[in-house]
One Martini backbone bead per residue (centre of mass of N, CA, C, O) as a GRO file, in nm:
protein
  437
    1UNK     BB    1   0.774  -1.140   0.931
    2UNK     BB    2   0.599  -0.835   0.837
    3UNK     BB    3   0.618  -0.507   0.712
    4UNK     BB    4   0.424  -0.281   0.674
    5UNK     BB    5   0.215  -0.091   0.457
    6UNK     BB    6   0.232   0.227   0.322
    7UNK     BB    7   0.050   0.466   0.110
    8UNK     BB    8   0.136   0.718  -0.101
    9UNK     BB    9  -0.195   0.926  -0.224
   10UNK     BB   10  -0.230   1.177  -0.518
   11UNK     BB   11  -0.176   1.426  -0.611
   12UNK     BB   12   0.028   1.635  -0.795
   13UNK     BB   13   0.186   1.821  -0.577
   14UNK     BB   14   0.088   1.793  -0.262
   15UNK     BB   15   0.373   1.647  -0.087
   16UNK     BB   16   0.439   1.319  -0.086
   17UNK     BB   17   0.717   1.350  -0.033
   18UNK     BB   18   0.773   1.540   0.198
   19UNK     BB   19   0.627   1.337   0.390
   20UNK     BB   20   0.843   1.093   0.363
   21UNK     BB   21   1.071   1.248   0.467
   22UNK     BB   22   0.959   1.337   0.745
   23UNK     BB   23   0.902   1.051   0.858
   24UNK     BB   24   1.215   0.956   0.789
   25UNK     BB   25   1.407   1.137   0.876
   26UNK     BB   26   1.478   1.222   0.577
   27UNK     BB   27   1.614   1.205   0.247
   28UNK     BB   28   1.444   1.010  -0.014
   29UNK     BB   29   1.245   1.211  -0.218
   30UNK     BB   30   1.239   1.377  -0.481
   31UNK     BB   31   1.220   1.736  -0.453
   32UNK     BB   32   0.961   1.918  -0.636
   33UNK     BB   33   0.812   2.236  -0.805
   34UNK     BB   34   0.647   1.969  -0.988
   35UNK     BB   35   0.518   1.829  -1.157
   36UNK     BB   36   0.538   1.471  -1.200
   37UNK     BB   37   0.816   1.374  -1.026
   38UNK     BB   38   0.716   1.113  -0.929
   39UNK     BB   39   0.704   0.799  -1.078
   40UNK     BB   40   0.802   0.616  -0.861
   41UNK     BB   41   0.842   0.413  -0.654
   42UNK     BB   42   0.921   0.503  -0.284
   43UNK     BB   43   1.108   0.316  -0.027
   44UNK     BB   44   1.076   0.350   0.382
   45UNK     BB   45   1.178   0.337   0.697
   46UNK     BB   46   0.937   0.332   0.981
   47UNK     BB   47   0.926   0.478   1.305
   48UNK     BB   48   0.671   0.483   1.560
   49UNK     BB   49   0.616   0.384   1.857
   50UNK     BB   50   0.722   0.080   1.798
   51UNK     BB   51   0.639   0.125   1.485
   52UNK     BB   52   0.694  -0.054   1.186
   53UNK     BB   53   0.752   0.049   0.871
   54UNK     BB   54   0.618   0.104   0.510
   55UNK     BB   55   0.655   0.331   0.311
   56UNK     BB   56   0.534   0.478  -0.018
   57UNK     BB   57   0.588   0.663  -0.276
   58UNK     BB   58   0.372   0.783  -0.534
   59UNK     BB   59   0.261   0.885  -0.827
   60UNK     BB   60   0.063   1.148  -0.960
   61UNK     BB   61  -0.297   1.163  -0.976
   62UNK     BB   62  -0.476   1.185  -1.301
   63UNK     BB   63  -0.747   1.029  -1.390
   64UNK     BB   64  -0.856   1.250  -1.639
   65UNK     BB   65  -0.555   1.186  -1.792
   66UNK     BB   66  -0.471   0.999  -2.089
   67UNK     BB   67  -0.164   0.965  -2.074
   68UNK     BB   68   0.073   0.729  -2.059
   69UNK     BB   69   0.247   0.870  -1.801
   70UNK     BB   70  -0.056   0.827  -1.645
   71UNK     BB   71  -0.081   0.509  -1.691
   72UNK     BB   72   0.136   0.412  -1.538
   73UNK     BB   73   0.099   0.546  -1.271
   74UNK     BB   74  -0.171   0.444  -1.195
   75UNK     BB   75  -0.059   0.127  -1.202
   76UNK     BB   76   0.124   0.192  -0.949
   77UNK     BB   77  -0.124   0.286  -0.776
   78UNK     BB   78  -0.261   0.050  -0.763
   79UNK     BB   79  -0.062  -0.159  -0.640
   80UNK     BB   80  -0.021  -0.019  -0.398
   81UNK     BB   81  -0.297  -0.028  -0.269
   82UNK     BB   82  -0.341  -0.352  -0.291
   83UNK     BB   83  -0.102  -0.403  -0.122
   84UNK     BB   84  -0.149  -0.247   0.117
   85UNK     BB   85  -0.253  -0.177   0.449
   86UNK     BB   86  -0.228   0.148   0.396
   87UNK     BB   87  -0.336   0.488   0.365
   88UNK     BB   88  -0.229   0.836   0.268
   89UNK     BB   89  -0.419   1.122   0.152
   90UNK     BB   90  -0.323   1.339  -0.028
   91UNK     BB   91  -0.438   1.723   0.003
   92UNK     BB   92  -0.479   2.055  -0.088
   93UNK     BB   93  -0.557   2.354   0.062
   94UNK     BB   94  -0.520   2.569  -0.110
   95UNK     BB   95  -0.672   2.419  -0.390
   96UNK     BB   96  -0.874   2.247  -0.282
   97UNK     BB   97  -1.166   2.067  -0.364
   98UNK     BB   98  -1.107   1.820  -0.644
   99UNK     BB   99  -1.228   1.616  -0.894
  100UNK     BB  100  -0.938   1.425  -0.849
  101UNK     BB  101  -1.046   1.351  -0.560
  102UNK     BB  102  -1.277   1.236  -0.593
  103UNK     BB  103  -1.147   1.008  -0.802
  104UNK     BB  104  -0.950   0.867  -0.554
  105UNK     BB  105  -1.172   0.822  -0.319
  106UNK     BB  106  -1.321   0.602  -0.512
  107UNK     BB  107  -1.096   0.424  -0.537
  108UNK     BB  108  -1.033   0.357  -0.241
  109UNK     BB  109  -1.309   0.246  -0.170
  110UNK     BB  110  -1.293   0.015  -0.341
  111UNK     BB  111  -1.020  -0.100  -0.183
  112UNK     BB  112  -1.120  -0.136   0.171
  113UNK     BB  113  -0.856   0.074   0.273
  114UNK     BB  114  -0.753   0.236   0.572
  115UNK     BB  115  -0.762   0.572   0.586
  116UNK     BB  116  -0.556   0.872   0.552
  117UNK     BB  117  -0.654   1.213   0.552
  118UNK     BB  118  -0.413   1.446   0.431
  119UNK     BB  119  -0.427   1.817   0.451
  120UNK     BB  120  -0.208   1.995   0.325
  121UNK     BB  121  -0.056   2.313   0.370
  122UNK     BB  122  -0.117   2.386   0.678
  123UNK     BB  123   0.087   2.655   0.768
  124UNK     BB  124  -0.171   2.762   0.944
  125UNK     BB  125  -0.470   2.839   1.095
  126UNK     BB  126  -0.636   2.938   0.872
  127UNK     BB  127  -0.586   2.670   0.722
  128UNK     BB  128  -0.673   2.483   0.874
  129UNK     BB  129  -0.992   2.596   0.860
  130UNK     BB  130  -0.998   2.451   0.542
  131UNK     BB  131  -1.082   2.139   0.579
  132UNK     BB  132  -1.382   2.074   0.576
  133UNK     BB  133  -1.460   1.995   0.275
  134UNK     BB  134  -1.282   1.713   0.325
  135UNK     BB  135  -1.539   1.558   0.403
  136UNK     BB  136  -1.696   1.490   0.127
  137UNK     BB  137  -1.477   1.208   0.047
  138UNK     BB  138  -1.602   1.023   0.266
  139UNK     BB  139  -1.283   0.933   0.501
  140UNK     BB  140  -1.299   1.123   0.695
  141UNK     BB  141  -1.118   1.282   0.892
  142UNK     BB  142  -0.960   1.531   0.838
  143UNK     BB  143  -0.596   1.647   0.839
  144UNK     BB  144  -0.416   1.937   0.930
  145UNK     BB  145  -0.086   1.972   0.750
  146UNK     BB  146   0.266   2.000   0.762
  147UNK     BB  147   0.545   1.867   0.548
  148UNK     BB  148   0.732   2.106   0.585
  149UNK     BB  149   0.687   2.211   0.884
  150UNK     BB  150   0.587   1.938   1.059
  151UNK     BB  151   0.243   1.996   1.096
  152UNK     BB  152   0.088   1.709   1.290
  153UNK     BB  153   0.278   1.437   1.187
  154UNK     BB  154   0.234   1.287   1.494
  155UNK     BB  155  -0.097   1.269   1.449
  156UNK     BB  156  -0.050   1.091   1.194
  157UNK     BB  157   0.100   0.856   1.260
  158UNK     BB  158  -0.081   0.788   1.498
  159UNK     BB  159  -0.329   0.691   1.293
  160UNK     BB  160  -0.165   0.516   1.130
  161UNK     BB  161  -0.114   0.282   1.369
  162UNK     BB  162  -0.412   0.234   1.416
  163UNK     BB  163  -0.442   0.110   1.093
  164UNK     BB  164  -0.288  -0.137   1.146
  165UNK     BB  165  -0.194  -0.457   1.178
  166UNK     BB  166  -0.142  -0.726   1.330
  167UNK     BB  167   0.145  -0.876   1.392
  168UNK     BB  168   0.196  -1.221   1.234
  169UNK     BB  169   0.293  -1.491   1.238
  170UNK     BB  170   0.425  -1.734   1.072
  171UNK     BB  171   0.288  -2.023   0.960
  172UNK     BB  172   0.530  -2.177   0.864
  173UNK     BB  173   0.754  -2.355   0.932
  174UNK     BB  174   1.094  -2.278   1.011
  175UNK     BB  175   1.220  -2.562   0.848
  176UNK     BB  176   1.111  -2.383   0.593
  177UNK     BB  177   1.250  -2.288   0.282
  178UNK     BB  178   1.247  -2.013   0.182
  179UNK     BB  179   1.176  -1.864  -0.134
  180UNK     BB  180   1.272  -1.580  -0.346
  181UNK     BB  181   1.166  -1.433  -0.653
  182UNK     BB  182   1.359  -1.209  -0.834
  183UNK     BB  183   1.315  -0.926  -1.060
  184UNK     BB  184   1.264  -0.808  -1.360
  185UNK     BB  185   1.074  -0.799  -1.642
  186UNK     BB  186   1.130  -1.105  -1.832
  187UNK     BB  187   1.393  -1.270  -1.704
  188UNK     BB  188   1.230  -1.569  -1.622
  189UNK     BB  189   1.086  -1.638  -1.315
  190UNK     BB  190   0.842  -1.817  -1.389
  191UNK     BB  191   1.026  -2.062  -1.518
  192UNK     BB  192   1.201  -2.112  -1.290
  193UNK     BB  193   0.979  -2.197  -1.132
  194UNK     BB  194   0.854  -2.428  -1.278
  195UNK     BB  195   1.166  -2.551  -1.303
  196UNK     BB  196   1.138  -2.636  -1.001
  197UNK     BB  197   0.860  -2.787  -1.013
  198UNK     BB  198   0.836  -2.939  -1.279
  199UNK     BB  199   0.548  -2.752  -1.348
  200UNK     BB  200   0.249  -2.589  -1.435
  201UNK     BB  201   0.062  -2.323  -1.342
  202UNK     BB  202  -0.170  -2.128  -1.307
  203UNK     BB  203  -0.302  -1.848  -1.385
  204UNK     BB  204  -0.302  -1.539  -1.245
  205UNK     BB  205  -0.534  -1.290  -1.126
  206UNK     BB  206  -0.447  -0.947  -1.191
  207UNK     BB  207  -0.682  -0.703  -1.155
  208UNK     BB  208  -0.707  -0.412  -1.113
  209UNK     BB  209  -0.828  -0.388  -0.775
  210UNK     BB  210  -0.699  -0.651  -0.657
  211UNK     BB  211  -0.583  -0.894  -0.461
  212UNK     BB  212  -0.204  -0.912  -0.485
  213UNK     BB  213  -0.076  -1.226  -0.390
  214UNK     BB  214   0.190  -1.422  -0.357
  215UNK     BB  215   0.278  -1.716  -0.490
  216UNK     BB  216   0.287  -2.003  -0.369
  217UNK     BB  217   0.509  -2.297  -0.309
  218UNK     BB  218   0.523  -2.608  -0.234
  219UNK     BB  219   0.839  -2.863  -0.144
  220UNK     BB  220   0.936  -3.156  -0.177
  221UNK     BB  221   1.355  -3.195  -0.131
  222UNK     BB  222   1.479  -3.408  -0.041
  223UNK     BB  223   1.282  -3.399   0.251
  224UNK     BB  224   1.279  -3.081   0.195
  225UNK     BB  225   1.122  -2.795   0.289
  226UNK     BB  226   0.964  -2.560   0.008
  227UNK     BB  227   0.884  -2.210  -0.027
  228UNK     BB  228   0.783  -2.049  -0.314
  229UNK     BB  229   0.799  -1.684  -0.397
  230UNK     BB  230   0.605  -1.538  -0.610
  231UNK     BB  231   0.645  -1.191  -0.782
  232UNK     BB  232   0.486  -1.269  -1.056
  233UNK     BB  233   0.328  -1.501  -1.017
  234UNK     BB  234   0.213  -1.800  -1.202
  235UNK     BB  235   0.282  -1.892  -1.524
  236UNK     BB  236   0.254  -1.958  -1.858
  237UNK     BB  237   0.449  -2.010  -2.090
  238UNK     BB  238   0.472  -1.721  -2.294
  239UNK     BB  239   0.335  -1.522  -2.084
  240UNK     BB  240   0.262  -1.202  -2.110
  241UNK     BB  241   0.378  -0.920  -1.954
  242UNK     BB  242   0.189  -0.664  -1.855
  243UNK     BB  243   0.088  -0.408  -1.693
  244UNK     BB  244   0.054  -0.436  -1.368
  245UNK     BB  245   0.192  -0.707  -1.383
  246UNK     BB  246   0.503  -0.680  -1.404
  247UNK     BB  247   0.551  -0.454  -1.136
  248UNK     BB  248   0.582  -0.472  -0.791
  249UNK     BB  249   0.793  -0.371  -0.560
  250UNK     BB  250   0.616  -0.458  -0.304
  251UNK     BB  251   0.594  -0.704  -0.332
  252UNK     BB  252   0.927  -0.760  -0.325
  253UNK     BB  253   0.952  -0.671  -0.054
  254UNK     BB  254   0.778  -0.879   0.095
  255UNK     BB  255   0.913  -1.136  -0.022
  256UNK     BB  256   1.190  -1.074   0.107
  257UNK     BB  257   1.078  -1.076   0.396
  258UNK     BB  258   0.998  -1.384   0.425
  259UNK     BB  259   1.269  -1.469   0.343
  260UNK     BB  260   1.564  -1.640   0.335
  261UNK     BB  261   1.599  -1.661   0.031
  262UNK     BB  262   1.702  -1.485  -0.303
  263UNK     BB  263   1.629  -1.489  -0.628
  264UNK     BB  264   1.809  -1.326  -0.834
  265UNK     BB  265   1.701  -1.247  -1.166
  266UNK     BB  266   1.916  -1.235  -1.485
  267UNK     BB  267   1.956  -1.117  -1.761
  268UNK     BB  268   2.229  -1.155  -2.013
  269UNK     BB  269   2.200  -0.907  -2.178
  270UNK     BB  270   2.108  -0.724  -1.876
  271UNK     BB  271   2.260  -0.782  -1.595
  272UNK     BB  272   2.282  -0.478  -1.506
  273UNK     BB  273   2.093  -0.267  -1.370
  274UNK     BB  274   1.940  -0.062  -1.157
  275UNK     BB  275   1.733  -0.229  -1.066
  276UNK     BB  276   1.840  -0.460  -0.995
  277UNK     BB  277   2.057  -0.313  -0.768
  278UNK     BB  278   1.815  -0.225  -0.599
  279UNK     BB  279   1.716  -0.528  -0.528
  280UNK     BB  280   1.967  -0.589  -0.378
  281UNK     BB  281   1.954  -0.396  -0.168
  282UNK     BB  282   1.660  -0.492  -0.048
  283UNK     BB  283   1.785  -0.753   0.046
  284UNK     BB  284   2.046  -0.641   0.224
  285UNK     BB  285   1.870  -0.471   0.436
  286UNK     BB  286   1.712  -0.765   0.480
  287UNK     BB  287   1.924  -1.009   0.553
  288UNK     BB  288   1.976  -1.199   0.301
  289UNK     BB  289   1.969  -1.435   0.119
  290UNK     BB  290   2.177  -1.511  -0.185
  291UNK     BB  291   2.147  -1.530  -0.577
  292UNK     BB  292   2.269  -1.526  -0.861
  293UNK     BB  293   2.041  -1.546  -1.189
  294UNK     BB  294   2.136  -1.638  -1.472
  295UNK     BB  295   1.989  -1.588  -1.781
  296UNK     BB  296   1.943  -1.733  -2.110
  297UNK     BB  297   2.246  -1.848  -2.190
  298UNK     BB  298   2.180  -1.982  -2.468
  299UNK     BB  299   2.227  -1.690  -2.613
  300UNK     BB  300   2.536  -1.759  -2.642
  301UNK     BB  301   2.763  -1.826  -2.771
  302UNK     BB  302   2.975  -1.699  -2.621
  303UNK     BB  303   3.045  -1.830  -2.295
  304UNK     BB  304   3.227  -1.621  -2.120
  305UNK     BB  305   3.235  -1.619  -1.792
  306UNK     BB  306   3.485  -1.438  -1.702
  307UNK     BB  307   3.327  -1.187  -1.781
  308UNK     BB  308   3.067  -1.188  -1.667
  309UNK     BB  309   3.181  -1.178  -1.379
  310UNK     BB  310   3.277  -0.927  -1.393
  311UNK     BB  311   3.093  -0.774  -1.455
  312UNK     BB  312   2.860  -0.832  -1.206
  313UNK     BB  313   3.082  -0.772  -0.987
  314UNK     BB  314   3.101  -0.445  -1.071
  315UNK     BB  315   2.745  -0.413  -0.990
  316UNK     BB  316   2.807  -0.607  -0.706
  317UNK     BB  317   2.983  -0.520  -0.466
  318UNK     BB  318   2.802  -0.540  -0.214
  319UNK     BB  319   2.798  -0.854  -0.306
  320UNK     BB  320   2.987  -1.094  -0.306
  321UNK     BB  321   2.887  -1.328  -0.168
  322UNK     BB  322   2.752  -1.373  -0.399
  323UNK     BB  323   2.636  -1.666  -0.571
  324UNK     BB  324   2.709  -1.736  -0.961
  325UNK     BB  325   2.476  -1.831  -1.178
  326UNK     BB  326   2.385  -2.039  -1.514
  327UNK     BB  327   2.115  -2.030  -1.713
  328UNK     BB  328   1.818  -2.211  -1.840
  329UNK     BB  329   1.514  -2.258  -1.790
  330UNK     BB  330   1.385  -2.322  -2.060
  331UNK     BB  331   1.642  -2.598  -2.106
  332UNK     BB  332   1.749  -2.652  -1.782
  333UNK     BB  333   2.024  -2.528  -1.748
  334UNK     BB  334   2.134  -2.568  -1.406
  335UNK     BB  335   1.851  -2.592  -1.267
  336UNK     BB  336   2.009  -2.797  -1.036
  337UNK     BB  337   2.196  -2.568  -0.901
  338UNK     BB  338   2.028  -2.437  -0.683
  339UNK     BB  339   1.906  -2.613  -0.444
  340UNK     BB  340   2.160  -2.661  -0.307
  341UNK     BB  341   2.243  -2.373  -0.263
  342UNK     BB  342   2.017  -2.297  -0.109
  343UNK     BB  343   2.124  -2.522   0.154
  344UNK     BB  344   2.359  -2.369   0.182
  345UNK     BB  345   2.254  -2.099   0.247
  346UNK     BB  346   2.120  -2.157   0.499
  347UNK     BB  347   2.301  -2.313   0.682
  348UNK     BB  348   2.496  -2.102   0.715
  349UNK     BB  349   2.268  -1.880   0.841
  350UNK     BB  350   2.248  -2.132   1.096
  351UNK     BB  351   2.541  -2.116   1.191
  352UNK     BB  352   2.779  -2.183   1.480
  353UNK     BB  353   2.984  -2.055   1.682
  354UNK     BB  354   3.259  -2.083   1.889
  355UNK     BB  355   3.412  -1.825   2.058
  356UNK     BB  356   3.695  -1.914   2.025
  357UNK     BB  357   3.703  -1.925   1.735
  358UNK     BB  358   3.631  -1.611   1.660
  359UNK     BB  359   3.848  -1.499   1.843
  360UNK     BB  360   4.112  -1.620   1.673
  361UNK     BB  361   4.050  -1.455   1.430
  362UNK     BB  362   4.047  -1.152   1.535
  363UNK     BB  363   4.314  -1.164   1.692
  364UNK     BB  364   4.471  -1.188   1.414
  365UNK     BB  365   4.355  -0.948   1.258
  366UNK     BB  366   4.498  -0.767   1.488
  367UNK     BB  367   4.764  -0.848   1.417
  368UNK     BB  368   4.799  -0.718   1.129
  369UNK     BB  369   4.560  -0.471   1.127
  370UNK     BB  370   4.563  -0.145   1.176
  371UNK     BB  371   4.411   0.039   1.406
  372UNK     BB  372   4.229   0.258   1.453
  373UNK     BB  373   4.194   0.632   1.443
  374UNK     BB  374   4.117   0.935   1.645
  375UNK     BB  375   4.361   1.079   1.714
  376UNK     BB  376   4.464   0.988   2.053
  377UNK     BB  377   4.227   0.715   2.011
  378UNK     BB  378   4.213   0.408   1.983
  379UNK     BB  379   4.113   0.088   1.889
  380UNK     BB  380   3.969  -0.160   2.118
  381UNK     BB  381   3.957  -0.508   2.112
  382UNK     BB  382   3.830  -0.748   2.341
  383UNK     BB  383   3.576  -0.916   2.191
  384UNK     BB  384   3.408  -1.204   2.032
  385UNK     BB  385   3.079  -1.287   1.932
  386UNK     BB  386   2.807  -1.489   1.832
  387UNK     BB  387   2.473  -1.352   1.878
  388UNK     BB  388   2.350  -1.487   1.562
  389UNK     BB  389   2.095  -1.598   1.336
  390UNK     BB  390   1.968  -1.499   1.033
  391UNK     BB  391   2.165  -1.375   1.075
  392UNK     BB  392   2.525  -1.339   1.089
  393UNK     BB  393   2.618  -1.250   1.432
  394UNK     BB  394   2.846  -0.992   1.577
  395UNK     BB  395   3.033  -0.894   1.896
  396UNK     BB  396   3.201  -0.639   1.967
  397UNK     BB  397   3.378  -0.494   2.258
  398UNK     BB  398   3.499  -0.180   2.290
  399UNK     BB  399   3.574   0.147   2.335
  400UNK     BB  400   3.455   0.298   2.058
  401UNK     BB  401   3.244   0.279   1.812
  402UNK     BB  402   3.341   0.536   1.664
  403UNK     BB  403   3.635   0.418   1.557
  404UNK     BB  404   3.474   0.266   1.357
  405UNK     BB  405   3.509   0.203   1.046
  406UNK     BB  406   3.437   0.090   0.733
  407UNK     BB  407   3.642  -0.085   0.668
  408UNK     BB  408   3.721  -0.244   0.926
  409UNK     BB  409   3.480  -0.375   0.889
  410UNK     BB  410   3.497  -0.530   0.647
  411UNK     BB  411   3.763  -0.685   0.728
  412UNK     BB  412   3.635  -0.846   0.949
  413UNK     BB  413   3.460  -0.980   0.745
  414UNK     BB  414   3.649  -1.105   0.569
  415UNK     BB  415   3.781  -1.263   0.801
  416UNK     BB  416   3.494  -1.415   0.851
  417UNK     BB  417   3.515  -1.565   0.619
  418UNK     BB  418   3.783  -1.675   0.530
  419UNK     BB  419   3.747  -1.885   0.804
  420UNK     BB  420   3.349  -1.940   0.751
  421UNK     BB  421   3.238  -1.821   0.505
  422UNK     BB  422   2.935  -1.745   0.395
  423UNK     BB  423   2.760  -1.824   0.137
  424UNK     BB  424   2.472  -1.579   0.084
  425UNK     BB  425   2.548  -1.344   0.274
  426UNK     BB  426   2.504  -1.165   0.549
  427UNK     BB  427   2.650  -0.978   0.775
  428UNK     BB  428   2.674  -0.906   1.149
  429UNK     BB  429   2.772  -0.599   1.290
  430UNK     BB  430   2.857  -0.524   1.645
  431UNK     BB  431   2.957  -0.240   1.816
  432UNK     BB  432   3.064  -0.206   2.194
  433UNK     BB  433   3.042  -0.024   2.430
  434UNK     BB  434   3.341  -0.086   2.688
  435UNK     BB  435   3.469  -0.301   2.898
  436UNK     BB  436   3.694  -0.509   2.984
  437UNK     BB  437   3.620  -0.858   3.006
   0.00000   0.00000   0.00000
């Protein structure tokens, strides 16, 4: 199952940052009073009366300007609208209804997709009154919201949960191992993919304002049965990714979301970009198994893995548990070694411990590494036991769950990592505040 998306488009400076960061209630996209601030989309988890999705940030669109970076904000909004479940249309009462807007109001209906119109910076009544002209644009009831002073933003939330579809369970059958391709374009996905397909699939025609699905490819493994979710389409070898086809954040996100293990693939020549680690934050966000996939090792003459273990650890720390692969998808040099590698760190995530065992690995650890406090407060673990898996999740009991500090979280996880592996997981640690068991 995977959470909705909603995208927020229109032009520039009308406020679609500030509307995020509302719905967020946190501050997700950075805002300033200048056009064309939002270049790249922003993408946060949003709940709303029991309803989860993704909210979406995309950077405004001038449709009649035609400059270079004018036409690449269109292409990643054009990807927004076409991965979304929902569009929410934000228009500047202010500035009232210009050419521009009946541009995107075009694209919107081009694309079939759900819209609600919210028209922003309606920060009083005089000014609410100004939305009807925002009729003509064809999409239904104008709402007048102000996303700065956060009028009216629980009825437009409310409008945006009514037009989400139902979420249905995976068709998948469960004991099909999920596996996700990710990484930044050009690192070699599709390549690899084909390299694990053992053969070249069809290219995927991904024209603007077409509905663009990662493609499946099921595949039985010694046995054993895998779905990857290609998050780049599958082309033939040698096909350059060009204009909206490069990369699409949303595809991205939803693939990590079906998936049971994300294989993030990362260039040799530039193996830790900010966006590589953009990218593993959001697979570690939805606690997905992951593997590190360096590509091209080929181009490498001097092969020194330990340098560049070094370099990848240093800036993939908050990952250290996934384990780091040197590939070369072209000549297929050790991509006999990730399958294996996937369906241990399946198997990892879907062990389950008994508590006993749980239990003396914890009170080893307590006894070792003094407990926090705060003030003449004292953290006290009565006991601790596994609660789930996929990820693999533990409970502990404790005095007052505040007093769990971020180091001795992660302590304790190191503890349960060197003591049952869970190579290639992130675990869930769970602190309840209780009496003593």
């Amino acid at each position: 199952m995977s959470k909705p998306i909603v995208a927020i488009v229109g032009r520039q400076n009308v406020g679609k940052s500030t509307l995020l960061n509302r719905a967020a209630g946190k501050p997700i996209a950075i805002v300033e009073d200048l056009p064309g601030t939002t270049r790249d989309r922003v993408l946060a988890d949003v709940s709303w009366n029991g309803v989860e999705f993704v909210m979406v940030d995309t950077g405004g669109l001038e449709p009649r300007v035609p400059s270079a970076i004018d036409q690449m904000v269109k292409a990643q909004v054009d990807a927004a609208i076409a991965e979304a479940d929902a569009i929410v249309f934000v228009v500047d009462v202010k500035e009232g209804m210009v050419p521009a807007d009946q541009d995107v109001a075009d694209m919107l209906r081009k694309a079939g997709k759900p819209v609600a119109l919210a028209v922003n910076k309606a920060d009083n009544t005089r000014l609410e009154g100004a939305v009807a002209e925002f009729y003509r644009l064809g999409l239904g009831e104008p709402m007048a919201i102000s996303a700065y002073h956060g009028r009216r933003i629980a009825e437009l939330l409310d409008r945006v949960v009514s037009l989400l579809p139902a979420r249905l369970p995976s068709e998948v059958a469960p004991q099909v191992v999920k596996v996700a391709i990710v990484g930044r374009p050009n690192v070699g996905k599709s390549m690899l993919l084909n390299a694990l397909l053992g053969e070249e699939r069809a290219i995927v025609d991904e024209a603007p304002g077409t509905t663009r699905d990662a493609v499946d490819s099921l595949l039985d493994f010694e046995g054993r049965g895998v779905l990857f979710i290609d998050t780049a389409g599958i082309r033939r070898r040698g096909r350059i990714e060009v204009g909206v086809e490069q990369h699409s954040v949303i595809r991205t996100l939803r693939a990590i979301e079906r998936a049971d293990i994300a294989l993030l693939v990362l260039d040799v020549a530039e193996p830790a970009t900010a966006q590589d680690t953009h990218i593993a934050g959001y697979i570690q966000q939805a606690a997905r198994g992951v593997a590190l996939i360096v590509n091209k090792w080929d181009l490498i003459e001097d092969k020194n893995k330990a340098e560049y273990d070094r370099h990848v650890r240093s800036q993939f720390k908050f990952m250290s548990y996934a384990p780091l692969v040197y590939i070369s998808a072209k000549l297929g040099w050790d991509v006999d070694k990730i399958m294996p590698l996937v369906f241990q760190i399946y198997d990892k995530r879907a062990k389950r411990l008994p508590r006993a065992a749980v239990n003396a690995v914890v009170q080893d650890a307590l006894a070792v590494q003094n407990l926090p406090r705060v003030g003449k407060r004292q953290l006290k673990v009565f006991g601790a036991a596994q609660s789930g898996v996929n990820p693999p999740t533990f409970t502990f009991s404790v005095n007052d769950a505040k007093l769990v500090h971020f180091s001795y979280r992660r302590y304790l996880e190191n503890r349960l990592r060197q003591a049952f592996g869970f190579t290639g997981t992130p675990l869930r640690l769970v602190f309840k505040t209780g009496g003593k068991s």
